[in-house]
Structure formats: structure tokens, C-alpha cells
C-alpha positions as CSV (number, residue, x, y, z in Angstrom):
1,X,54.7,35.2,99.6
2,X,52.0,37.9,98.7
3,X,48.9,37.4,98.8
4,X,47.0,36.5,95.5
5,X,43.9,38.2,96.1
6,X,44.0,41.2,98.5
7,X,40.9,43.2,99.9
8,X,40.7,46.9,101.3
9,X,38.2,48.6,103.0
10,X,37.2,52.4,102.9
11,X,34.2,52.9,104.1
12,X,31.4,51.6,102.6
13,X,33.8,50.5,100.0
14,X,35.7,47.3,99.7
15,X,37.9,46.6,96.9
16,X,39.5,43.2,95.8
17,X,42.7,43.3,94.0
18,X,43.9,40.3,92.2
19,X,47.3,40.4,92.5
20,X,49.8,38.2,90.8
21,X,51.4,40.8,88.6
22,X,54.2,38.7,87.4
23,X,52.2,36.2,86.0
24,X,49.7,38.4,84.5
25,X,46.8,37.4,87.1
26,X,46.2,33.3,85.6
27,X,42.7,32.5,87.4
28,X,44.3,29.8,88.8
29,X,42.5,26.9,91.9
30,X,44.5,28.9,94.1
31,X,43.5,32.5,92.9
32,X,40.1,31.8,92.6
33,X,39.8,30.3,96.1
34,X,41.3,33.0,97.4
35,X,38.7,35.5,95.4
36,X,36.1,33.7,97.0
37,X,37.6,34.4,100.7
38,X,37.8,37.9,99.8
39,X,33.9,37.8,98.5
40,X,33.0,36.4,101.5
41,X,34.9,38.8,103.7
42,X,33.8,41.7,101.4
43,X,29.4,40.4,101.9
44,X,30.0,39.9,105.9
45,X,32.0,43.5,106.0
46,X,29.9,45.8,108.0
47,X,28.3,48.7,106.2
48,X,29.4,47.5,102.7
49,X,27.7,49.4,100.0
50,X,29.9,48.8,96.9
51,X,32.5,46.3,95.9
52,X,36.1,47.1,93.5
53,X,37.1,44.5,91.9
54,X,40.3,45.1,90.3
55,X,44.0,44.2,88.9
56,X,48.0,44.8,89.5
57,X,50.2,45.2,87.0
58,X,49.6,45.5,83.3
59,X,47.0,42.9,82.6
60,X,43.6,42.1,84.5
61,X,44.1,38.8,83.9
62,X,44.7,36.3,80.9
63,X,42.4,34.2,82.6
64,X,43.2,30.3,82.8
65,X,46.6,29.2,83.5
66,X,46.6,26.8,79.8
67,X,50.3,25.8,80.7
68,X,48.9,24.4,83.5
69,X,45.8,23.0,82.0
70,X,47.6,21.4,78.7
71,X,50.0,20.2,80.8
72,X,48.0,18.3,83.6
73,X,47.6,14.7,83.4
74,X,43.5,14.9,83.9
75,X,42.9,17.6,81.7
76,X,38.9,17.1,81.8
77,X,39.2,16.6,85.7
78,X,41.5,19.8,85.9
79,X,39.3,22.0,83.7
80,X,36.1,20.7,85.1
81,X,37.1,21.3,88.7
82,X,38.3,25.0,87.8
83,X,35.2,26.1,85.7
84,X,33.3,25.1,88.5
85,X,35.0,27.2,91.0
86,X,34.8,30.4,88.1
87,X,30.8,29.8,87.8
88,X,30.6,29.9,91.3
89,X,33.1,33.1,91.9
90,X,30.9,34.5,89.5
91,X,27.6,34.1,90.8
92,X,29.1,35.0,94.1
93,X,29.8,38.7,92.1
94,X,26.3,38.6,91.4
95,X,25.2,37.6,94.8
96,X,26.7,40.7,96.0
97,X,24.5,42.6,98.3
98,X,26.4,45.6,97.0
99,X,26.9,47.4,93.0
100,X,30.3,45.9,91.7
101,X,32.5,48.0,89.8
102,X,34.9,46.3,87.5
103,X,38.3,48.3,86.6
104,X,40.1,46.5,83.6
105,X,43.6,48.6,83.0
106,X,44.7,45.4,80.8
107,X,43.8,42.8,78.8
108,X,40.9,40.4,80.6
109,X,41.8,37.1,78.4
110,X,39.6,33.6,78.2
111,X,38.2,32.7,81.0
112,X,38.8,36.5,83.0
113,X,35.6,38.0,80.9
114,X,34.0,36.1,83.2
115,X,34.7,38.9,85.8
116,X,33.6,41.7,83.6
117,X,30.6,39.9,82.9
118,X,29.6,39.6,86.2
119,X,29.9,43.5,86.6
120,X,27.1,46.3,86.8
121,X,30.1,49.2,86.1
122,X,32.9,48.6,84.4
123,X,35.8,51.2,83.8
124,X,38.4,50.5,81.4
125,X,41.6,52.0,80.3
126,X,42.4,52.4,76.7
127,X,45.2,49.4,77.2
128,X,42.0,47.1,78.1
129,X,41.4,44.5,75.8
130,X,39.4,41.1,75.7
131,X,40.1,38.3,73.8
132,X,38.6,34.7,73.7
133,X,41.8,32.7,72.9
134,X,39.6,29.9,72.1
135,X,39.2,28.8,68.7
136,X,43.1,28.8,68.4
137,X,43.4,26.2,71.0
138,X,40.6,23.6,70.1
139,X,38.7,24.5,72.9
140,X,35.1,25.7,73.6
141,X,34.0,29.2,75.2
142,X,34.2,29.3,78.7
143,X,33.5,32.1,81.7
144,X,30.4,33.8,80.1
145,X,31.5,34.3,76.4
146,X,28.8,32.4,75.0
147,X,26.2,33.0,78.0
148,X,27.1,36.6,78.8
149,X,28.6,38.3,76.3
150,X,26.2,38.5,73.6
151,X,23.6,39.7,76.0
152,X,25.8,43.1,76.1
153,X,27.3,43.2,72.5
154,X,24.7,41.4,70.3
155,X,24.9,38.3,68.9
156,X,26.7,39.3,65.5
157,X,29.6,41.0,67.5
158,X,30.1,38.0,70.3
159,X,29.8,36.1,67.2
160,X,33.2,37.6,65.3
161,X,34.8,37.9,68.5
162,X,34.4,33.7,69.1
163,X,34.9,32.5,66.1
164,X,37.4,34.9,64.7
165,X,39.2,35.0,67.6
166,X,39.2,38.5,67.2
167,X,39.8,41.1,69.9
168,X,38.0,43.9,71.6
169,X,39.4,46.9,72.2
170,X,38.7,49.1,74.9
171,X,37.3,51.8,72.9
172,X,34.9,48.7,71.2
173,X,34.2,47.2,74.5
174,X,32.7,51.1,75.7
175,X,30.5,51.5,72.0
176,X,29.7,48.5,72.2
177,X,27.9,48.4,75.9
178,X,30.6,45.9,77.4
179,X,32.1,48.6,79.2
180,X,30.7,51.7,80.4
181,X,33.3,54.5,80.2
182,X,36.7,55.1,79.2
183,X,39.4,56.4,81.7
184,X,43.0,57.2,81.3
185,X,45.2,54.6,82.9
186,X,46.7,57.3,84.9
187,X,43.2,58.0,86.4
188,X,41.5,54.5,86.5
189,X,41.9,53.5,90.3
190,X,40.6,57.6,91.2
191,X,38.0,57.4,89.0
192,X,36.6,53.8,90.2
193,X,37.1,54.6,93.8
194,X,34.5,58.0,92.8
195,X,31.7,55.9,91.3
196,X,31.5,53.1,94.2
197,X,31.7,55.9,96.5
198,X,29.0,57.6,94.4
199,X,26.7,54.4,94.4
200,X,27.5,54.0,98.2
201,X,26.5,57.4,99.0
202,X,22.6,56.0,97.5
203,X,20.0,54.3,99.5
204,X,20.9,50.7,100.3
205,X,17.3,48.8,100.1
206,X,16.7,50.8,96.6
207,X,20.0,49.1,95.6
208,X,19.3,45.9,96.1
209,X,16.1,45.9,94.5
210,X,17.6,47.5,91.7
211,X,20.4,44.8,91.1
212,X,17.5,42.1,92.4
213,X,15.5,42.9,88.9
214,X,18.8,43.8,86.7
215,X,19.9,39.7,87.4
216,X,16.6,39.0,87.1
217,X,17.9,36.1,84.8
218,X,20.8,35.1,87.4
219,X,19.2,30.8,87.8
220,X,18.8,30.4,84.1
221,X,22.7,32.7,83.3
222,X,23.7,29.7,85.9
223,X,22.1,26.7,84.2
224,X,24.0,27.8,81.2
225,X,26.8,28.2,82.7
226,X,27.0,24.9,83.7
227,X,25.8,24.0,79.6
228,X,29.5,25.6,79.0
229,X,31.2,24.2,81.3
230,X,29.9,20.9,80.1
231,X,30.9,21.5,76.6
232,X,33.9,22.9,77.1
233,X,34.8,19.4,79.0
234,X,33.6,17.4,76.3
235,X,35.9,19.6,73.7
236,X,38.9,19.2,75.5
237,X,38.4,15.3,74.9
238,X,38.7,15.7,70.9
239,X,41.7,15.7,69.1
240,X,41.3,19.1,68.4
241,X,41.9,20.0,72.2
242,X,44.7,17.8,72.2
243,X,46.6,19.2,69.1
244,X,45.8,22.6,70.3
245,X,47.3,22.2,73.8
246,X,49.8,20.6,72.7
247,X,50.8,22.7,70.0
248,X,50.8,25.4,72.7
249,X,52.9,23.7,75.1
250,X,55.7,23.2,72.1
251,X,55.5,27.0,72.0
252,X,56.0,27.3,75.1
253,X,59.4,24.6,75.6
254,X,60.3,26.5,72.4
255,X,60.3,30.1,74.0
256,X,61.9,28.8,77.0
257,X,64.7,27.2,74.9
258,X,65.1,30.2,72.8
259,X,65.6,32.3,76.6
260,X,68.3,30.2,77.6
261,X,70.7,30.5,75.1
């Protein structure tokens, strides 16, 4: 079997490719243990001045695995265990003593904005797309929608985006400051192996200090981080969460049904 999460060096450079391309990248216990191996391995490599993070196939990732979480039998245990180990990936991107570039070719669903979040470049492809997938569901927003998000986008936009459900498109995500340029898909992986070569090509200490002041906010971002992960565990107790999950799972017996004839 492949490995979920792969990481190359060049250089200075170290990129970290999720890669579950079948299954569209789920940020699954395994997955996300497997990102923080390849953090680790990426802080300790020698020389490292920037960090990829990035995505096979045709999605980034559509973020939680919700077949797997409506269908467990401790849903709050499930969902409390695996937001904990996304907060923590996530601070770990921030924690980086190197810029991280983010390349989304896909769409970066639920819980995978996290990842963007945590980003000081992204790139994006015009296929990119981000949607919360929350409201839908009964559930409440996870991996930095709530915390994050309107920090980039403004209040108003986050906002629709919640509780519309409504997506962001790539060329929104780049007007509206979540994403910092546009790059045909055919041109994405060249393009973000040019600006983390760029940043690594500056002075190191000037860097750090740089990224030092720019997560300035990174023990409070983490207190309320743990605020959502609290009340997205209390959410999935309500009846709301339960019709919701349920709901989807039918969908999903349905579609499986439906294949098989």
C-alpha cells in the first residue's frame, strides 16, 4: 500500500503530498498521523527553508471522512479525537520554522480549510474550491472556518459561506484574500516549486521573525480552536447531528444500491 502522506526534498525545499487520490484525500486518524510524521521530518530536515504542502489527484481534500464519522458508534469520541489531531497538525503548519506554501488544484472541503488556513502562500488552480458542508449536516464549523476564515475574508463573506453553505470559488478565494494568486492547473506544481524556492533563496533569521510577528495571534487562534472543537462535539449530540448523519449515510447505502444494479 502507498503511502498516505509523502514528503520530498529538493534543496531547501520539502514538499508534503497528501496522497489518497482515490478517495479524494479524507483527513482521516490515519492521514493526519501520517501528516504529522512528515511535519516532523520536514522541521528536523537539514537546511529546510520552505515547506509544499500539497495534493494528488483532483481534489485537495474533502476533509473528514463523514461516512466514517456518521457511521462510528462514538461519534463525539470519534470526532473529538480527530479534531484534536487537525488543531494540532495545524499548529504544527504554523510552528514551521520555514514559509508554507499551500497548492489547492481541487476542492479543500470541511475540515481541509483548515490546511489553507494555516498557509502564508497559497496557489490555487481555477478547479479550487472550498466549501463548509456544514450546515447541511447539523453540524458546527470545524478546522478554522469560524476562527480563521473570517480573519482573511471578513466577517460578512465567512458569514454567507457558513451559513449558506455556499462555495468559494477559486477566482473568490484569490479577490477575496484567501488565496494569493491564480495558476493554471497545468502550471500549479512549477509555479509553487518557484515561490518556495524564491522564499528559500531569502535570509533565514529575517524569515522567522517575519512569520514570528505574522502568527503573532498563534495561543489565542489555538484557544479557539479548541472553543470549536468543543462545540462542534456538543452539536453532534443534538438531534440535528443525528438526522443529518444519518440522512447522509441513507444517501450513501442508496448510491451504493443504485451502483450495483
Amino acid at each position: 500500500m502507498h503511502d498516505v502522506v509523502t514528503i520530498q526534498p529538493d534543496g531547501p525545499v520539502v514538499a508534503i503530498t497528501l496522497n489518497q487520490p482515490a478517495q479524494h484525500n479524507p483527513l482521516t486518524p490515519a492521514l493526519l498521523a501520517a501528516l504529522l510524521d512528515a511535519l516532523a521530518a520536514a522541521r528536523h530536515h537539514h537546511g529546510v527553508r520552505a515547506v509544499i504542502l500539497q495534493a494528488a489527484g483532483p481534489s485537495f481534500s474533502r476533509g473528514i471522512d463523514i461516512a466514517s464519522l456518521a457511521g462510528h458508534a462514538e461519534r463525539v469520541l470519534y470526532a473529538d479525537e480527530l479534531l484534536r489531531q487537525l488543531h494540532r497538525v495545524m499548529l504544527e503548519l504554523i510552528d514551521l520554522p520555514a514559509p508554507l506554501i499551500v497548492a489547492v488544484q481541487g476542492p479543500a472541503n470541511g475540515s481541509a480549510m483548515g490546511l489553507v488556513l494555516a498557509a502564508d502562500v497559497v496557489l490555487v488552480a481555477p478547479e479550487a474550491s472550498f466549501t463548509a458542508y456544514t450546515t447541511t449536516l447539523g453540524l458546527s464549523p470545524e478546522g478554522g472556518w469560524a476562527t480563521l476564515l473570517p480573519r482573511l475574508i471578513g466577517q460578512r463573506r465567512a458569514a454567507e459561506a457558513l451559513l449558506l453553505e455556499r462555495s468559494i470559488s477559486a477566482e473568490e478565494a484569490v479577490a477575496w484574500g484567501l488565496a494569493n494568486r491564480l495558476v493554471p492547473a497545468s502550471h500549479l506544481a512549477e509555479e509553487t516549486q518557484a515561490v518556495a524556492h524564491q522564499m528559500a533563496a531569502q535570509l533565514p533569521g529575517s524569515i522567522a521573525c517575519t512569520r514570528r510577528l505574522l502568527w503573532s495571534e498563534r495561543d489565542r487562534l489555538a484557544a479557539e480552536l479548541d472553543r470549536e472543537r468543543e462545540l462542534f462535539c456538543a452539536q453532534i449530540r443534538s438531534i440535528e447531528a443525528s438526522i443529518g448523519l444519518n440522512a447522509f449515510l441513507d444517501r450513501q447505502r442508496a448510491m451504493m444500491t443504485e451502483a450495483d444494479l
